[in-house]
C-alpha positions as CSV (number, residue, x, y, z in Angstrom):
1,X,-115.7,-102.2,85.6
2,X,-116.2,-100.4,82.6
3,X,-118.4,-101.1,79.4
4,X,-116.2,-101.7,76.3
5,X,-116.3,-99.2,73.6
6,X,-116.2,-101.5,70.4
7,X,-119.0,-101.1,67.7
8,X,-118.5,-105.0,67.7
9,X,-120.6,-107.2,69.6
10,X,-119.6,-108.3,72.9
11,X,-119.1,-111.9,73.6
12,X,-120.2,-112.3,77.5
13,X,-121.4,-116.0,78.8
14,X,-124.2,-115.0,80.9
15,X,-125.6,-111.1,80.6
16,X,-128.1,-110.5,83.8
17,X,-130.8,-108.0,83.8
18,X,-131.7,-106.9,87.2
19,X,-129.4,-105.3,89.8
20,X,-131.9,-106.0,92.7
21,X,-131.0,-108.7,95.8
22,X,-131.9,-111.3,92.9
23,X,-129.4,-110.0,89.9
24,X,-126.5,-109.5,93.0
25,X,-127.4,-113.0,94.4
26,X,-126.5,-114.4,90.7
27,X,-123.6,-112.2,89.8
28,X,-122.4,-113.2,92.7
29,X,-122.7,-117.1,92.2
30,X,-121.6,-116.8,89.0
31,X,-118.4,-115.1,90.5
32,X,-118.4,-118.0,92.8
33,X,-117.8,-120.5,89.8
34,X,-115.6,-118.2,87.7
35,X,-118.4,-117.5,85.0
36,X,-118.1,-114.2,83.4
37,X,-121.3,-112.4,82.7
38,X,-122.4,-108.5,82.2
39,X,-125.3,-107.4,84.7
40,X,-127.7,-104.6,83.5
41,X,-129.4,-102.2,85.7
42,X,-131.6,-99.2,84.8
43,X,-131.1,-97.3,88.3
44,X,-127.7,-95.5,88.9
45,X,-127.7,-97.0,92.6
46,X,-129.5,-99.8,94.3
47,X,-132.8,-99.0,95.5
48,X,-133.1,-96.4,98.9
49,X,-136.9,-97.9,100.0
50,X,-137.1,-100.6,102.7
51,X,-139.4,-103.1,100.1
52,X,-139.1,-106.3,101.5
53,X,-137.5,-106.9,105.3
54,X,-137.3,-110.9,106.3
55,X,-134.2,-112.6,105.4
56,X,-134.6,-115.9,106.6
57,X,-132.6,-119.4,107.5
58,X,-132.1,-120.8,104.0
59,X,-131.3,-117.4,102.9
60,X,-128.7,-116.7,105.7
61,X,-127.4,-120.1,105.2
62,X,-126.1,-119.2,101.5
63,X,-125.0,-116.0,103.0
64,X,-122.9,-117.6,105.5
65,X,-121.5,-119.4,102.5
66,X,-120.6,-116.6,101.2
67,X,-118.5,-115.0,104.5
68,X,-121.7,-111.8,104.6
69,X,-124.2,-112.9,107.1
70,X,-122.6,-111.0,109.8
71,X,-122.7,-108.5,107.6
72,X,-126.3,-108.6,106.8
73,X,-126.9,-109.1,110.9
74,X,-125.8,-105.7,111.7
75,X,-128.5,-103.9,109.7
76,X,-131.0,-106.2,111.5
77,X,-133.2,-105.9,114.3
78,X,-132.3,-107.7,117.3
79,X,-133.3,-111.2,117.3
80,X,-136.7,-112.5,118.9
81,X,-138.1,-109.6,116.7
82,X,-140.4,-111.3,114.5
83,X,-143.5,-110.5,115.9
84,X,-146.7,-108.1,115.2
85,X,-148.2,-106.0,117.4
86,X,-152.1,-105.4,116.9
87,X,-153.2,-101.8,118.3
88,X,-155.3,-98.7,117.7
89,X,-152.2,-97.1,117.4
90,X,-148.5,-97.6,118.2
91,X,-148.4,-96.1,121.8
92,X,-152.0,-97.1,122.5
93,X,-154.5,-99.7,123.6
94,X,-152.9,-103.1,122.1
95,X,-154.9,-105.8,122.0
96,X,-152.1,-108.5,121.6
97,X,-149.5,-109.4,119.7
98,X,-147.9,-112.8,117.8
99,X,-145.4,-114.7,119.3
100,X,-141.3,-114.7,118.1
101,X,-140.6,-118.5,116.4
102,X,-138.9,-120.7,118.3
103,X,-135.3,-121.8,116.9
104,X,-135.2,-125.1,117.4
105,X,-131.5,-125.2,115.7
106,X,-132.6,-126.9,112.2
107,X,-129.8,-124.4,111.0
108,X,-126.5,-122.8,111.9
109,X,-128.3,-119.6,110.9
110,X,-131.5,-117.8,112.1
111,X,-133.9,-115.5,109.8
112,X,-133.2,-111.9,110.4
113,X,-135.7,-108.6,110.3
114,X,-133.4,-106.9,107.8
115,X,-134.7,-104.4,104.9
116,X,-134.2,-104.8,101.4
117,X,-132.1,-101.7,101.0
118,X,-129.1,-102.5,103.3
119,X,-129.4,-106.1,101.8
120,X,-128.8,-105.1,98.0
121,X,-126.2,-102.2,99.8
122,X,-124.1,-105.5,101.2
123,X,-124.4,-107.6,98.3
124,X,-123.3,-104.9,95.5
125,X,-120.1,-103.9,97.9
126,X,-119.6,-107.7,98.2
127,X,-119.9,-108.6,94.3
128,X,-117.7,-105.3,93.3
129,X,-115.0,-107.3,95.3
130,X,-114.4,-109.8,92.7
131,X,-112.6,-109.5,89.3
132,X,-115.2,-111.5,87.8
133,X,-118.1,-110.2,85.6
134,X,-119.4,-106.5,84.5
135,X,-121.4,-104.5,86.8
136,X,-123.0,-101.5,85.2
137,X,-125.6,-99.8,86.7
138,X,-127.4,-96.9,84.8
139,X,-127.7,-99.1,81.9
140,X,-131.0,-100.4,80.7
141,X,-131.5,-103.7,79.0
142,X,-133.6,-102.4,75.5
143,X,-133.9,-106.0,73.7
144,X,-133.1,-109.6,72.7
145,X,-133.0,-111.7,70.2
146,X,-132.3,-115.4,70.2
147,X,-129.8,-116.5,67.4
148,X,-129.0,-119.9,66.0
149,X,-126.0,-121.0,68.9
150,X,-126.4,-117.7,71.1
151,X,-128.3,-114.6,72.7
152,X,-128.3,-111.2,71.2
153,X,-128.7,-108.6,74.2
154,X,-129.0,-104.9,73.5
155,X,-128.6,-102.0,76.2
156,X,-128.0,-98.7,76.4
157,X,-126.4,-96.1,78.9
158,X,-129.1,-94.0,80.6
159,X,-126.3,-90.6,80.9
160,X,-124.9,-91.1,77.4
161,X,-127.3,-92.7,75.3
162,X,-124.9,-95.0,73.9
163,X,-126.0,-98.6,72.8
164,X,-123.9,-101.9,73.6
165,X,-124.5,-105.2,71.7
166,X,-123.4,-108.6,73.5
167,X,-123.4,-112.1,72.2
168,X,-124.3,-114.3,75.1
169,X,-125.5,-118.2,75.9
170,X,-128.1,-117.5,78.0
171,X,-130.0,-114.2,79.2
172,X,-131.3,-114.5,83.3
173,X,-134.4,-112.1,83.3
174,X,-134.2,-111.0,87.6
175,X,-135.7,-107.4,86.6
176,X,-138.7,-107.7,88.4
177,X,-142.3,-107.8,89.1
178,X,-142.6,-106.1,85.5
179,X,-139.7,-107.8,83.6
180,X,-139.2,-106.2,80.5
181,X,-136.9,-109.9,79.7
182,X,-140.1,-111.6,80.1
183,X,-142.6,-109.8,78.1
184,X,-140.4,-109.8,75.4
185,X,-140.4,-113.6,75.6
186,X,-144.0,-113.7,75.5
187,X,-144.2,-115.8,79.1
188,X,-147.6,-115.7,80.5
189,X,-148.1,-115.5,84.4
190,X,-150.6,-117.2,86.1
191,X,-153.2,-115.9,89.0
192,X,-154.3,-112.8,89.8
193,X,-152.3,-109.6,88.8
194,X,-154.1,-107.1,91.3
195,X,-155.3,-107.9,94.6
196,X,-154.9,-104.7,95.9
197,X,-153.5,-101.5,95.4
198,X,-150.9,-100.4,98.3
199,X,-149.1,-97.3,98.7
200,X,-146.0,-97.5,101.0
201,X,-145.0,-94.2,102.6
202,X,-141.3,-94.1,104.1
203,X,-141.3,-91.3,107.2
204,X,-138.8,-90.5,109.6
205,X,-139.6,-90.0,113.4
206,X,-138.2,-90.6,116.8
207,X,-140.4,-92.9,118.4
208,X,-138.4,-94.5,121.0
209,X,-141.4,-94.3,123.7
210,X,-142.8,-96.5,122.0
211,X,-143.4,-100.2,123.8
212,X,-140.5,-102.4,121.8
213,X,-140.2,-100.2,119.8
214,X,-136.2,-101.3,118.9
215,X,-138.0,-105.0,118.8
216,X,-141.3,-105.1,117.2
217,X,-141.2,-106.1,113.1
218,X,-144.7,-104.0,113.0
219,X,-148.0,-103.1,114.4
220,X,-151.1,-103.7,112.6
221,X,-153.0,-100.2,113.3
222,X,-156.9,-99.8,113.4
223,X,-157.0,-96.5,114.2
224,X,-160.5,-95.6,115.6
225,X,-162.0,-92.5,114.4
226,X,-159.1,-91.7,111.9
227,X,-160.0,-91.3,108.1
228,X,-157.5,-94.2,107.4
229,X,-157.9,-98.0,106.9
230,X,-156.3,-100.4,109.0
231,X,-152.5,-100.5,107.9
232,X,-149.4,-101.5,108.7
233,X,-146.6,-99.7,110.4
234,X,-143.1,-101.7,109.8
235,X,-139.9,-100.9,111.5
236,X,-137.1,-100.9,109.0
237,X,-133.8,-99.9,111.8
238,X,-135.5,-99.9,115.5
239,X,-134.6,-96.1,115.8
240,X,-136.2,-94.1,113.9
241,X,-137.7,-94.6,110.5
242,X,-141.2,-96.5,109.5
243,X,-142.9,-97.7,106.5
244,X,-146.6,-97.2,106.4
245,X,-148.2,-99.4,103.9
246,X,-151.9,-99.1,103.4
247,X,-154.8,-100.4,100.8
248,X,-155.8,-97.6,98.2
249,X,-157.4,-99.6,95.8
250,X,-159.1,-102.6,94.5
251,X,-157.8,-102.2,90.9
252,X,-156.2,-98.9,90.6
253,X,-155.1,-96.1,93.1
254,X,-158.5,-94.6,93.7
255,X,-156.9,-91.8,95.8
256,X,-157.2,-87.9,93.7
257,X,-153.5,-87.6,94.0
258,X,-150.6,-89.0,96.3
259,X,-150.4,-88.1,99.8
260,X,-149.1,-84.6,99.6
261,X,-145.9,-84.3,102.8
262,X,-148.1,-82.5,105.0
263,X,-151.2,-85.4,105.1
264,X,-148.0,-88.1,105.3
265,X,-147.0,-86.5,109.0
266,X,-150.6,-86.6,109.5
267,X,-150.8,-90.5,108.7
268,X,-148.3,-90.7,111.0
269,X,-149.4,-89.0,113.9
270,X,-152.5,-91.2,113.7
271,X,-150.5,-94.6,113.2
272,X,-148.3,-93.4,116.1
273,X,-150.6,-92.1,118.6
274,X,-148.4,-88.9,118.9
275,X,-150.9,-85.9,118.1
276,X,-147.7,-83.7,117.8
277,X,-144.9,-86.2,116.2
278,X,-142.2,-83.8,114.9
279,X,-142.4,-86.9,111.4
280,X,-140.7,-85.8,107.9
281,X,-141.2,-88.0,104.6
282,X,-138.4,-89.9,103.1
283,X,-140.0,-91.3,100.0
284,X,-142.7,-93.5,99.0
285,X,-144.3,-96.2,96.7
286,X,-147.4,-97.6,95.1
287,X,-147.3,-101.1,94.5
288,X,-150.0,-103.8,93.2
289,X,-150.0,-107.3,95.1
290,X,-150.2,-109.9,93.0
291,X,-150.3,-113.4,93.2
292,X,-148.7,-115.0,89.9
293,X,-146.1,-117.1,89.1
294,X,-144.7,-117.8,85.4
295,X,-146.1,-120.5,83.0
296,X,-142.3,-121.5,82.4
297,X,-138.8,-120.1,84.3
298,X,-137.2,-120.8,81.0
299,X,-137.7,-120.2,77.3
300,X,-134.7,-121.4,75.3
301,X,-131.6,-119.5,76.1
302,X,-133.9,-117.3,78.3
303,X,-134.3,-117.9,82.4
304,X,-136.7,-116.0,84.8
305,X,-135.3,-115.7,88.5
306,X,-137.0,-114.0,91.1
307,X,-140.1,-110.9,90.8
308,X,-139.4,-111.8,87.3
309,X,-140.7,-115.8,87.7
310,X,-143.4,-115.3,90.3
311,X,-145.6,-112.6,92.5
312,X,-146.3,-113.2,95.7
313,X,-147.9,-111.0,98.4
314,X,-145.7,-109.5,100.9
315,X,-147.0,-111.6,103.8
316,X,-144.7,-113.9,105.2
317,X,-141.8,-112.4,103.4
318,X,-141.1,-115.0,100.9
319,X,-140.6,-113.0,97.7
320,X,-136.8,-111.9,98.0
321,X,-136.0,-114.8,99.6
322,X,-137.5,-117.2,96.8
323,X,-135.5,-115.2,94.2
324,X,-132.3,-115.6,95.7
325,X,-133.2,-119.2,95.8
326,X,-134.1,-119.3,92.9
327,X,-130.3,-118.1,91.6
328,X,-128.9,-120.6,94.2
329,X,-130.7,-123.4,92.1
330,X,-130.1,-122.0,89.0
331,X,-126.3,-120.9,89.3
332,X,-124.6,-124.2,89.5
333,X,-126.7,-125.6,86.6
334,X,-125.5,-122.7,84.0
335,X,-121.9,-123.3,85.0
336,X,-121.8,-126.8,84.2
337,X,-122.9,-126.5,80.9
338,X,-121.4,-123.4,79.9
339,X,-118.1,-125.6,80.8
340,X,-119.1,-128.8,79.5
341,X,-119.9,-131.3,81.7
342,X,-123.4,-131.4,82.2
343,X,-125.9,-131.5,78.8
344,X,-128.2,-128.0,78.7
345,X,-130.8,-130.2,79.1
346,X,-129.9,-130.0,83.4
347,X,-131.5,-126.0,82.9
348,X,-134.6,-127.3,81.9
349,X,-135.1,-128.4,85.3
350,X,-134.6,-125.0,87.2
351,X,-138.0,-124.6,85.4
352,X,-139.4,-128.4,87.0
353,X,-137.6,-127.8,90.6
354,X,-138.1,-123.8,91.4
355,X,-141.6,-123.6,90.0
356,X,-143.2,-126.0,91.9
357,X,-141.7,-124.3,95.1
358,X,-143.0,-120.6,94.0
359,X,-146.6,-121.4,93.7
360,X,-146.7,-123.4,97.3
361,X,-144.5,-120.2,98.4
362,X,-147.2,-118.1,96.4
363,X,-150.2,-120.2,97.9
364,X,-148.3,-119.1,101.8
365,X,-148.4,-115.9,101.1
366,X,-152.0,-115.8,100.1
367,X,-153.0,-117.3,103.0
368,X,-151.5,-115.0,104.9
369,X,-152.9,-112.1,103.4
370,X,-156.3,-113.6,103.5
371,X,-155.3,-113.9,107.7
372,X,-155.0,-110.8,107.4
373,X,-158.3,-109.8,106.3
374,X,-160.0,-112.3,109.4
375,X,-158.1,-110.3,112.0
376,X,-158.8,-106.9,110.6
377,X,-162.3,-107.9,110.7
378,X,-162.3,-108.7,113.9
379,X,-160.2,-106.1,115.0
380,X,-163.7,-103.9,113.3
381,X,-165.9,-106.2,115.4
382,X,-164.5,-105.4,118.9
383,X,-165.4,-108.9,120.1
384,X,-162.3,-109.4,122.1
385,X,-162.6,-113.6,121.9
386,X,-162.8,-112.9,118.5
387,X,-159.8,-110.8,118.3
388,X,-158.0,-113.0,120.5
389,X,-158.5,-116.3,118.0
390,X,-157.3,-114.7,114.8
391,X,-154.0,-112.6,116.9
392,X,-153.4,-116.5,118.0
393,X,-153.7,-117.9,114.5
394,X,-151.2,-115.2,113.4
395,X,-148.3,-117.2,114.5
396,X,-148.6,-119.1,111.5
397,X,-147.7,-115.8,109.9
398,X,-144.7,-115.7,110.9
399,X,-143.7,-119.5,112.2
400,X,-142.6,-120.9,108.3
401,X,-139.2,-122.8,109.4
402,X,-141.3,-125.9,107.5
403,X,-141.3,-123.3,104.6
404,X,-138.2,-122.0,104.7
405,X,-136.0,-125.1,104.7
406,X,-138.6,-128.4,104.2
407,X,-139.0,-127.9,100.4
408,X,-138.1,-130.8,98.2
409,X,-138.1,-131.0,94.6
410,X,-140.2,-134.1,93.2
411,X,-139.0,-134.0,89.8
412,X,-135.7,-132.1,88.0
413,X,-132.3,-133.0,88.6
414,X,-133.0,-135.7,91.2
415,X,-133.0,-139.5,91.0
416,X,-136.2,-141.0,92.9
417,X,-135.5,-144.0,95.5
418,X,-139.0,-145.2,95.4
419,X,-139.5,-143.5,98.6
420,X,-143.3,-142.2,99.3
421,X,-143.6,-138.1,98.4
422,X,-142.3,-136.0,101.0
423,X,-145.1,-134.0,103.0
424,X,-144.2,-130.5,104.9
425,X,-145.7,-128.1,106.9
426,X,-145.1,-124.6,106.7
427,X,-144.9,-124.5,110.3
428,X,-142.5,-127.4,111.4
429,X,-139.2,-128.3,109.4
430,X,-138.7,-132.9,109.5
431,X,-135.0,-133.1,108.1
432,X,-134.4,-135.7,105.9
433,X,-132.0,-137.1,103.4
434,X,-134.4,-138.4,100.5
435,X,-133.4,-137.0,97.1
436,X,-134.8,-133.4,96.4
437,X,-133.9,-132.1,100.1
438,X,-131.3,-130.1,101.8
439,X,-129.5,-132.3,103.4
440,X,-130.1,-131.8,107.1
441,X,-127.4,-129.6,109.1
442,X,-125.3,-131.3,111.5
443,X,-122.8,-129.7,113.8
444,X,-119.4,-131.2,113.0
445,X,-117.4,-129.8,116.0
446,X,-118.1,-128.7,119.8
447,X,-117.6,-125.0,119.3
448,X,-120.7,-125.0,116.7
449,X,-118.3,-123.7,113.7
450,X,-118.6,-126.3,111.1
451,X,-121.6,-128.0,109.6
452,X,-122.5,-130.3,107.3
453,X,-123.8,-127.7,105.1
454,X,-120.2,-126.8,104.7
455,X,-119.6,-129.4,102.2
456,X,-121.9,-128.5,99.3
457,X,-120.7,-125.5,98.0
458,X,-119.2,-125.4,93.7
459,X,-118.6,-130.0,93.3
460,X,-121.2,-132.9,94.2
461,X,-120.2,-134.4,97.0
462,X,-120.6,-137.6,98.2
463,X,-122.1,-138.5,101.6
464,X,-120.6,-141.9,103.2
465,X,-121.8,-143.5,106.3
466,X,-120.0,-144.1,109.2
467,X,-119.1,-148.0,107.5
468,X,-119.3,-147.1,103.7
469,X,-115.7,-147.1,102.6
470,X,-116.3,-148.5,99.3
471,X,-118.3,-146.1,98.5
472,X,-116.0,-143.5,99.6
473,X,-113.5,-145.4,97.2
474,X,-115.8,-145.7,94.6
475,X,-116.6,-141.9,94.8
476,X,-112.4,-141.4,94.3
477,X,-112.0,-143.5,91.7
478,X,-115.3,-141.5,89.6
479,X,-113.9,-138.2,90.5
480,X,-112.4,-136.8,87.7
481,X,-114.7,-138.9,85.0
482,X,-115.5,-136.3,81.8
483,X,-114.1,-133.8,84.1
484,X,-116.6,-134.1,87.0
485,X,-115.1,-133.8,90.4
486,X,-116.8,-135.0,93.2
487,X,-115.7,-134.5,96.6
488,X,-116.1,-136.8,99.5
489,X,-117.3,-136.8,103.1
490,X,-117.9,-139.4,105.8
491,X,-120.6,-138.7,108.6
492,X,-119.7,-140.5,111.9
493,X,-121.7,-142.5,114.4
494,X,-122.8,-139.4,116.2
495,X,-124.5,-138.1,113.4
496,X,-127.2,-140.7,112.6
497,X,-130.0,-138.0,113.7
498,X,-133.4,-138.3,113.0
499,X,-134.3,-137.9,109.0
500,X,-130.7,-139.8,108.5
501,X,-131.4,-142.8,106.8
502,X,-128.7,-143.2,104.6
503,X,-127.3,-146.1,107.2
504,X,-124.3,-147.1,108.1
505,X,-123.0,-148.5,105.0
506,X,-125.1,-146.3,102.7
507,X,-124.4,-143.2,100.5
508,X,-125.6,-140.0,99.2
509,X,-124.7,-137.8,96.3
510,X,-125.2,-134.3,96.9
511,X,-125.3,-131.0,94.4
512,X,-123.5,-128.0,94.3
513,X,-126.8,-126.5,96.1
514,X,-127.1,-128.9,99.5
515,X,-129.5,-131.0,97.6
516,X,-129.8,-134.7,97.6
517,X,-129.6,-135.8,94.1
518,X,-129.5,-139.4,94.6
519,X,-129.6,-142.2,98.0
520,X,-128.6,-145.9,98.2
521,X,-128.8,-146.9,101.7
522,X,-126.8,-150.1,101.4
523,X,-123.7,-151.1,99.9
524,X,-123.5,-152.5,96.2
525,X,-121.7,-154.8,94.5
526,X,-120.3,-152.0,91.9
527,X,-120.6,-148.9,94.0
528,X,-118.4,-147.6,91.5
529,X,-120.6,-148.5,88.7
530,X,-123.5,-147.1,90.3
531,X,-122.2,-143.7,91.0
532,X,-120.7,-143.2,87.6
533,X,-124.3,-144.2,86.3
534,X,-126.3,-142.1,88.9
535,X,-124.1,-138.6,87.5
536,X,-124.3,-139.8,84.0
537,X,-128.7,-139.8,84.3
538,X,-128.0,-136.0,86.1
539,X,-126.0,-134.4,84.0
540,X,-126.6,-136.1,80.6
């Protein structure tokens, strides 16, 4: 893929600005619909730093859609990994560690322990594939400017210098924590901008003596009598290399200088326990954690996905995961309307559906973190009961299936039943079918190969019961009305499961995404009527 040479603008659909697991995740989407669109990215490679490390179920479901999750599995630790260990040090005294989640089979996917850079290394190999869309990396975004009918996006190639105008409908800011695309748009975040001040440092050693050490996600380290605060060690391949992250500031990095090589193998001599660890640097980091999420994802023809919408603190690993969410949400909106059928009045609510979800995914995190902070303080206290409480209470760390799949927007492009607000807990995942939810997965054969999730993938679809055929006729006889196709699907009498209660002669019309946009759990004496109406209050 190669930029064009004209002095002329050039007249791109969709130009992206961010070539991290967020920018890929749309490009990708956008590919997935046949939308063309130029994606900008500073760096000349994707990044070479761990960053963040859980991918999990919703995540690997769209992945699965997408033929890569196997892909994504082999750079992951095995599974039943998702645990801490808390220790004075990684081969000595520990005083207990959390407990793996349970998969209670909510999903035809499981969360892996997988870090960032072999995820972006999977997606940019996967998105090259397709003819669709420009790729350039080593090309910075410089500037916008929002025209009467269109976006004006200026770059500029890092080796050459040279400067590209395009002409685009809409500009999707997934550059990051500190999105250039959004402070040009003058959108405010919200929260606190500095919690702390962390530096990560990336080292290389053989530590296979270690307890689990080709299983553990990490080890929270209070290293008695060592100069250094209690941190965290993570394991990024269960072999050999470890990413130390550790507090160094309130505000700003009070340290004189970075850790020079030398005091990183000491750092990790003490996190290891190993007084003579033969350890080399591979890079390193200093980050602030943040809490902060966007006062709008969208600003006329501009959208913020991702780092570049909301801030959350590492803990719980929701960050990359939101943002590729966020483009799942987001993808299927931009191309209706860049093709016609749906009003651009469906973007407006990415903005009412995904920003809800960051700030409850935001308050998770911070609760975590603050966690955190109880068990390191009893970790100081040496009051093992005390220690014991908080290592117990850490399960709710890392048990989020609740989190990860029970979301459901309130408000957006959903049509409200009447049914009471849906209640989740981060912890435990209740399927159900009311509009705003995934719709629950179902196993649709006895070799476990097809699911229900299957269905939603580029149409709506509409969900019969086992006794709805006029619906399902209905649904055929819509299909095809201003050029919206709707697919169709019948569940069976084995598959009224708990959270099902779409009935027997009920339907449901479901979004490109997997969620329920609208529910009548009876028949109707126009089904057909009633359908066409429900897609006309969507898209219009």
């Amino acid at each position: 893929m190669t930029q064009d040479s004209s002095p002329q603008p050039v007249s791109q659909p969709v130009v992206i600005v961010g070539g991290g697991p967020v920018g890929l995740s749309m490009a990708i989407l956008l590919q997935r619909f046949g939308i063309e669109f130029t994606l900008l990215e500073r760096s000349t490679h994707t990044t070479d730093h761990p960053k963040a490390r859980g991918t999990y179920a919703r995540t690997m479901e769209i992945f699965r859609q997408w033929g890569i999750d196997g892909l994504m599995k082999r750079h992951a630790l095995p599974d039943g990994s998702d645990f801490f260990t808390f220790c004075e040090s990684m081969t000595g005294h520990e005083w207990g560690r959390t407990n793996p989640e349970p998969n209670v089979g909510h999903s035809p996917c499981w969360k892996i322990i997988q870090s960032q850079d072999t995820v972006e290394e999977e997606l940019l190999a996967h998105a090259r594939r397709s003819p669709v869309g420009r790729i350039l990396f080593g090309h910075e975004f410089l500037q916008f400017e929002e025209l009467e009918g269109s976006i004006s996006v200026t770059s500029r190639e890092v080796a050459t210098g040279k400067t590209t105008v395009w002409q685009a409908q809409y500009l999707l800011a997934c550059d990051g924590a500190a999105s250039a695309v959004r402070r040009q748009a003058s959108i405010d975040m919200r929260g606190p901008a500095t919690l702390a001040v962390m530096a990560n440092e990336y080292w290389q050693a053989d530590l296979s003596q270690v307890r689990d050490a080709h299983l553990c996600a990490g080890w929270r380290v209070h290293a008695k009598g060592s100069p250094y605060p209690i941190s965290t060690v993570l394991n990024t391949n269960g072999r050999d290399k470890w990413l130390t992250l550790m507090p160094v500031g309130r505000d700003a990095d009070e340290r004189a200088g970075e850790r020079t090589d030398d005091e990183v193998v000491q750092l990790a001599r003490a996190m290891s326990g190993v007084p003579n660890l033969d350890a080399k640097v591979i890079n390193r980091s200093v980050w602030r954690m943040s809490r902060q999420v966007a006062a709008n994802f969208r600003k006329g023809r501009v959208l913020l996905v991702g780092d570049a919408a909301h801030r959350f603190p590492p803990n719980g690993g929701y960050g990359m995961n939101s943002g590729i969410q966020d483009a799942h949400n987001l993808a299927w909106k931009l191309s209706f309307v860049l093709r016609g059928l749906a009003s651009p009045r469906l973007l407006d609510s990415y903005d009412s559906e995904r920003r809800p979800v960051a700030e409850s995914n935001a308050d998770f995190s911070l609760h975590n973190a603050a966690r955190f902070i109880q068990t390191d303080e009893a970790l100081r206290s040496g009051n093992v009961d005390r220690i014991n409480f908080w290592i117990r209470d850490s399960d709710n760390h890392i048990h989020s299936i609740g989190q990860s799949l029970g979301f459901v927007y309130e408000e957006g492009a959903v049509i409200p039943d009447g049914s009471g607000k849906h209640l989740w807990h981060p912890r435990y995942y209740e399927p159900t079918d009311r509009p705003g939810a995934r719709f629950p997965h179902i196993w649709l054969d006895a070799t476990r190969r097809q699911t229900t999730l299957d269905w939603f993938d580029k149409e709506f679809v509409l969900v019969a019961g086992p006794k709805a055929e006029d619906w399902m006729e209905a649904a055929r006889r819509v299909s095809g009305t201003n050029g919206v196709a709707l697919q169709v699907r019948q569940l069976e009498d084995s598959h009224q499961k708990d959270g099902l209660l779409v009935g027997l002669r009920g339907a449901l019309l479901v979004r490109p995404d997997g969620h329920v946009a609208w529910r009548r759990p009876w028949p109707a004496s126009d089904p057909a009527a009633e359908l066409s109406a429900a897609l006309q209050t969507l898209l219009s």
